[in-house]
N, C-alpha and C positions, 0 to 999 in steps of 0.2 A: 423618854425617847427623844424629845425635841431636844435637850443637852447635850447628847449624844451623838445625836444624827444632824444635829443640824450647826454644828459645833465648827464647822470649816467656813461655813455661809457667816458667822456672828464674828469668827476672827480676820476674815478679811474684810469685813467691813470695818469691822473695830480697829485693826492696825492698820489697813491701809486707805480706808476710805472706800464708800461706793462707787467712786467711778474706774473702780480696778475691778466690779465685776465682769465685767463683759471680757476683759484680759482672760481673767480667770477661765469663764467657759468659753473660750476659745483656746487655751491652753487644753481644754477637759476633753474636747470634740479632737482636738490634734492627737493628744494620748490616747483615743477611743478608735480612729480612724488607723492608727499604726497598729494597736491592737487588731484590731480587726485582721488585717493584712499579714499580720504573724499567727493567724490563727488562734489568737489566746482567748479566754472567756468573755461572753459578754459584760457589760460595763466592769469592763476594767480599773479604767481611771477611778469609779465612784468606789471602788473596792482599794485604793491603793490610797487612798484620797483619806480611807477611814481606818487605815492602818495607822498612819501617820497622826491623825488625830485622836486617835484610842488612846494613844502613847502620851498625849498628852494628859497635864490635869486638868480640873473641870476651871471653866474659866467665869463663871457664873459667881457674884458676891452670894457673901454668908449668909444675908439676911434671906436672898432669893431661895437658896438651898435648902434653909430651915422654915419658908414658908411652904416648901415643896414637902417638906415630910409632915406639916401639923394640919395642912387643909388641901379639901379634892379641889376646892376650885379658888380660882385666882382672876383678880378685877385689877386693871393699869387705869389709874383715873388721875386723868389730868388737869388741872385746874391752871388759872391764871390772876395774880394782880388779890383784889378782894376774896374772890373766890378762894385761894388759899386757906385763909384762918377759915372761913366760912363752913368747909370741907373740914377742917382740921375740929374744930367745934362739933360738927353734928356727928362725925365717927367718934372722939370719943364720949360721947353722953349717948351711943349707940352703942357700942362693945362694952362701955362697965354697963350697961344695963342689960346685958345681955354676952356677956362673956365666954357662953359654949357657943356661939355663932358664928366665930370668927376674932381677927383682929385685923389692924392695919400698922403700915409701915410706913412714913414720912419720907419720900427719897431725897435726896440730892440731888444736881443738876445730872451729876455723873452717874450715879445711879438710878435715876429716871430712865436716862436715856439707856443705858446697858437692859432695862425692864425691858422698853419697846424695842430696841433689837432681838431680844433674844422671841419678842414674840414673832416679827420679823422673820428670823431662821428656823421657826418651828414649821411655817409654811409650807418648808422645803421637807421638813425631817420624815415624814412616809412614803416620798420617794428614792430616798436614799436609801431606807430602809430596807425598802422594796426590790431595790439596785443591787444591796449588797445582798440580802438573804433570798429573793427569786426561788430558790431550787425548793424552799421547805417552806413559803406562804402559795397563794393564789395570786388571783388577782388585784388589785387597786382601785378600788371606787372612789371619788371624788366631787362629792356634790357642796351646792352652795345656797343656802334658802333661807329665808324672810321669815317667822314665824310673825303670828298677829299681835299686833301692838299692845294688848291686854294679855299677852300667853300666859301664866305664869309655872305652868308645868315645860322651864326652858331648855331643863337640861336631858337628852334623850333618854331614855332608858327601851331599849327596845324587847319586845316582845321573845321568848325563850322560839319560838318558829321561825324568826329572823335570826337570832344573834347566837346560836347554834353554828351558821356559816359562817360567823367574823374570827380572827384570829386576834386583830388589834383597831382598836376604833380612836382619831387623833381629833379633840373640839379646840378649836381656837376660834373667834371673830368678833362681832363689834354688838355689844351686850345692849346700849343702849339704844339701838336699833332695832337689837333682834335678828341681827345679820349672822347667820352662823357658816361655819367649813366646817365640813365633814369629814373626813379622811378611813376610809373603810380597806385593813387590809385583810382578802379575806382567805379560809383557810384552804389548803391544797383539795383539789379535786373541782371546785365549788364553782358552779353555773353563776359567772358574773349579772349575765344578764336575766336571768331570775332571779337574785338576789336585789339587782337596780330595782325590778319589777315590785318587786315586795317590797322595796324603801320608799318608793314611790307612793304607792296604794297606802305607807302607812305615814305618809307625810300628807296626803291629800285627806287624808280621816282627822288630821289635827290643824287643819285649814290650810299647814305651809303652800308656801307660795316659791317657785323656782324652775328657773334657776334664778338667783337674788342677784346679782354682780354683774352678769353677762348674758348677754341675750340667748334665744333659744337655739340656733342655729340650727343644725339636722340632729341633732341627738333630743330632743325633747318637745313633746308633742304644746302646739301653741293653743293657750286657749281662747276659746270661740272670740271673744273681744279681740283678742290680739292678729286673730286669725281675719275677722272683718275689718281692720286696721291695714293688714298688707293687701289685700283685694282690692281697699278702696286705692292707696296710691299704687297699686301696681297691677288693672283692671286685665291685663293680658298676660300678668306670670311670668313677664321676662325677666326679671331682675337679681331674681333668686328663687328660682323654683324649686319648691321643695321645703323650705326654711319652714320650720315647727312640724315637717312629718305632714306639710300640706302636700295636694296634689303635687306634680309636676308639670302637669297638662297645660297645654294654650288655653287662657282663658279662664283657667279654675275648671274644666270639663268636670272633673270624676266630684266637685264639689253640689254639684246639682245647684249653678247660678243660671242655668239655662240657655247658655250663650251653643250649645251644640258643638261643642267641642271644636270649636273652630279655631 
């Protein structure tokens, strides 16, 4: 999907450079705004956008393509200076001693860098997806979470009670962290927000921690730590009332800090 969908986002970064994104989506918003006004479909431009690039061929090297059909999962591991050989050394005295587990591939400067874009535009590819096919998924879940430093059960596999609702599930993030994205698209008909409910509850059973990247803001309840953190520097609630699904109240009232709702 990420080759696919996110195939407009890898080539204009790759031919033209990053700082013609912002052209770009302001190009996309102008075609989206005229659409509109002629009454034609929603996201237009992200549907006109993937015609054009359908038409193309994949722009992804060999080696990428053929790691994509022999293994579910894929690690970009960067190294520098020593480090090199050092990496180059322990994988392979790793894979010949263990050769149904994998392998690995040596990049180039140019094929490195083609790897981390293309992970780059996959970031984007469930919303595109979402953009162009809308009429036949659901909703779009997008979460982002910490699992614990010792996880080793990292890659989801969710329970047949959840994953019933999903139509397409996209993992990408940052492995040696434990930082993962989510990308949940789910299928027609399906109660978004019991679906988030039930990711939730079963994120909080495997310890995850989130959202990982980005603060709580109003969509995600703060916990108690985090929640005595905004009280202490903000003792009267003005600054952001409400932030983790806390009170609104002057003062924290409906939090029982006793101040009498003053």
């Amino acid at each position: 999907m990420a080759e696919r969908y996110g195939r407009d986002t890898y080539l204009v970064i790759d031919r033209l450079g990053s700082k013609h994104i912002p052209r770009f989506f302001r190009w996309k918003n102008t075609l989206d705004r005229w659409a509109a006004k002629l009454h034609l479909p929603a996201a237009s431009s992200d549907r006109l956008i993937q015609c054009m690039t359908d038409a193309l061929p994949s722009h992804l090297p060999a080696f990428m393509r053929d790691m994509h059909q022999k293994y579910e999962h894929h690690l970009i591991l960067k190294m520098a200076d020593g480090g090199v050989d050092e990496a180059a050394a322990y994988l392979d005295e790793y894979f010949s001693a263990h050769p149904e587990r994998g392998a690995y591939y040596a990049c180039n400067g140019a094929e490195g860098a083609q790897a981390t874009l293309h992970r780059f535009a996959a970031a984007g590819a469930a919303n595109r997806y979402h953009a162009v096919h809308g009429k036949q998924v659901g909703d779009l879940l997008a979460l982002d979470i910490a699992l614990r430093r010792n996880e080793r059960d990292w890659f989801e596999r969710l329970p047949p009670e959840i994953d019933q609702y999903i139509a397409h599930k996209l993992y990408y993030g940052h492995f040696f962290c434990h930082v993962m994205h989510q990308d949940y698209i789910l299928k027609p008909g399906t109660d978004a927000a019991a679906v988030k409910h039930l990711l939730l509850d079963y994120l909080d059973g495997k310890g995850a921690e989130y959202p990982a990247e980005h603060n709580v803001g109003h969509l995600y309840h703060a916990k108690e730590a985090l929640a005595d953190f905004y009280r202490a520097q903000d003792p009267t609630n003005s600054l952001n009332p409400g932030i983790g699904k806390t009170t609104k109240k002057k003062h924290w009232a409906a939090d029982g800090c006793g101040c009498g709702g003053h």
